[in-house]
N, C-alpha and C positions, 0 to 999 in steps of 0.2 A: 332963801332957805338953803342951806347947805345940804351935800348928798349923805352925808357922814355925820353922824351924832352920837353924843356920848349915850349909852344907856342910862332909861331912869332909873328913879327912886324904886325900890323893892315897895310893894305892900305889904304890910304888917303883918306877919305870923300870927296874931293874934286873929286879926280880921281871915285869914285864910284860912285857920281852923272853925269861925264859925259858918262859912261858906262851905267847908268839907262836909257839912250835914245834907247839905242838897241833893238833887241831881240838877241837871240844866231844865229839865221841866218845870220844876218847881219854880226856878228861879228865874225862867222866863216868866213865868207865870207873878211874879214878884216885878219886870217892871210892868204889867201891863199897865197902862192909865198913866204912866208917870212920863211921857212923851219923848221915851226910847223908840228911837226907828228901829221898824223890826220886832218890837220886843227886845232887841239884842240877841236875836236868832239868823243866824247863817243860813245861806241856802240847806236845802234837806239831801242835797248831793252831797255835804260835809261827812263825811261818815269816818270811823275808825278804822284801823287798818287791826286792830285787835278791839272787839266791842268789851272786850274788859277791862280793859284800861280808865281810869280814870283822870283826867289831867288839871292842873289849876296851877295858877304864875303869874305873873306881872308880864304883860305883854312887853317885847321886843319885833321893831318889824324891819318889814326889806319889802320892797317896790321891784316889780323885775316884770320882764315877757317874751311873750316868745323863746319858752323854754330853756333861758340862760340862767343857769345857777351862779356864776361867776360873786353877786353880791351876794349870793343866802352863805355859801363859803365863809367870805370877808365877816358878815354878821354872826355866822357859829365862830368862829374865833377870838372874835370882840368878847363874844359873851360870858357871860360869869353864872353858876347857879341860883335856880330859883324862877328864872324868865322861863318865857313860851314865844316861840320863835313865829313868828305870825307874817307870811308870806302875799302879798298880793300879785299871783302871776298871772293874770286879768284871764282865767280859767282856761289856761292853755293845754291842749291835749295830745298835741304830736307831739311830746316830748316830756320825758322824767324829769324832774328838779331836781330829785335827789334819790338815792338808794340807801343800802346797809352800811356803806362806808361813812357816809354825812351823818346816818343816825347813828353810827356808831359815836362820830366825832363828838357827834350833839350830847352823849349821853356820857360819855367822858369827861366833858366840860361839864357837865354837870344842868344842864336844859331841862327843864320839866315836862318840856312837851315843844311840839312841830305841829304847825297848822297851814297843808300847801294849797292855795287858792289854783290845782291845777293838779296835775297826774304826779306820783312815785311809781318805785318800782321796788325787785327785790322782797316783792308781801311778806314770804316766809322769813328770811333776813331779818328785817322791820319788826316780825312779832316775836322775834326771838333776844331781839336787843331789850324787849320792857319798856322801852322807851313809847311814849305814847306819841302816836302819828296821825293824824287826819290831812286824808284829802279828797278828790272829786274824782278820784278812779286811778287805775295802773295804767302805765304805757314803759312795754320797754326800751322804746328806743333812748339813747343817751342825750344828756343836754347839750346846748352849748355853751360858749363859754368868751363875752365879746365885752359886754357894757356894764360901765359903774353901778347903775339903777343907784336905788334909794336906800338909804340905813334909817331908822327910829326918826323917821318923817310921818304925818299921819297920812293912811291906808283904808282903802276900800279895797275889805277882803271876803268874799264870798255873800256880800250885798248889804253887809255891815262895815259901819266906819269903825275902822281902830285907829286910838291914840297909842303912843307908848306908854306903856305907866298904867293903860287901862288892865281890867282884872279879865283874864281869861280861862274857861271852863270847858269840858271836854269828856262826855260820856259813851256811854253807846245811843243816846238819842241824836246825837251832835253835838255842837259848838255855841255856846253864847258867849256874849262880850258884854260885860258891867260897866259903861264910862268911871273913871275913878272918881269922879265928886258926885257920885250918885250911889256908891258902895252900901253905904249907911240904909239909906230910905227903900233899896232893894232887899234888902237883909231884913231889914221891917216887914216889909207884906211877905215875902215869901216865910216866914217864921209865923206870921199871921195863916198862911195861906195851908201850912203842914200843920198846924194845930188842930186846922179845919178837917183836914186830910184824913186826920188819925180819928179824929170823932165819926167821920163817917167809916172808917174801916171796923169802928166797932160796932154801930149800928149796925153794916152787911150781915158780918160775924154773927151778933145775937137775931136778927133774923134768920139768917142758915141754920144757928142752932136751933131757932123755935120752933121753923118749918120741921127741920129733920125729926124733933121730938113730938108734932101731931098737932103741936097748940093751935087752937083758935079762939076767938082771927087773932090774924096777926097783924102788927104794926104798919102803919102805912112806913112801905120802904124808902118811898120820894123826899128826895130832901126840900127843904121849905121853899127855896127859891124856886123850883120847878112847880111847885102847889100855887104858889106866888104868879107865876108866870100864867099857868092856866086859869086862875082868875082873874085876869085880865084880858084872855081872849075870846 
């Protein structure tokens, strides 16, 4: 396997905007059952470096440790827009990977997002670029800067496997990863799963409103599978 790989194939703008309807709960919630490890959920240390941010791209990735940025460098430069730069720094914490100047690089190039398996720095920097960032906490002392590591090899990043090529997402809940021949069958349950979502948001709704207006009685609020579930035990 070579250290160095070309970037893959973008995912289809098409498929990207019907995933922009999400959030990554949802769409975890969409592979459950379908025998994604994880769900295709990141550790719960993943978090945003601005929880408003919303990120989504075709992964690109780098292998590295022991707090040597040297390859995420080489891979923000390689890169072309549209990707998500997805980092396995095997959750290294005496050291930043990168700061405002990498994200600045990053967002330059045109990156849609950074995802560091390990510490940044720079917070304020970081939420001022827009560029969207997740990692597993700040450290500011500086990287180092020594070994090739890995380019667009597959990655075990935050206790999920990424390939390149796969679809990556990024809210204020965290980080999920869609393997890419699995995009389809995801996008199915989780669109099954928000239909369900909204019905029950209307049910709350008109029970809030019956209560506040005096009615009686009122509707059983529990949804079926929970009435389901009690009669069984």
């Amino acid at each position: 396997m070579q250290d160095y790989n070309e970037l893959p194939e973008l995912i289809d703008e098409a498929v990207l905007e019907r995933v922009r309807k999400f959030g990554t709960a949802t769409l975890a919630d969409g592979m459950i059952g379908l025998g994604i490890h994880r769900d295709g959920c990141m550790d719960a240390s993943m978090m945003p470096v601005d929880e408003t941010s919303y990120m989504i791209g075709t992964a690109c990735t780098v292998e590295t440790q022991d707090g040597d940025n040297f390859p995420i460098h080489v891979a923000i430069y390689m890169s072309k827009p549209g990707y998500v730069l997805v980092v396995d720094g095997k959750g290294y914490q005496d050291r930043a990977y990168l700061g405002d100047l990498m994200g600045g690089a990053a967002k330059a190039i045109g990156l849609n997002g950074i995802v560091m398996d390990g510490c940044v720095r720079d917070k304020v920097g970081l939420r001022e670029l827009g560029i969207p960032v997740f990692s597993k906490g700040f450290m500011q002392r500086g990287p180092a800067k020594k070994d090739k590591g890995k380019i667009n090899n597959s990655i075990s990043c935050a206790g999920v496997k990424v390939n390149p090529g796969d679809l990556v997402v990024g809210d204020y809940d965290g980080v999920v990863v869609i393997p890419r021949d699995r995009i389809e069958g995801v996008l199915a349950a989780a669109e099954k799963k928000s239909a369900y979502e909204d019905k029950r948001r209307e049910a709350i709704a008109e029970y809030a409103r019956l209560r506040e207006e005096g009615k009686s009685p009122l509707p059983n609020l529990a949804p079926q599978w929970v009435i389901d579930m009690l009669g069984k035990a």
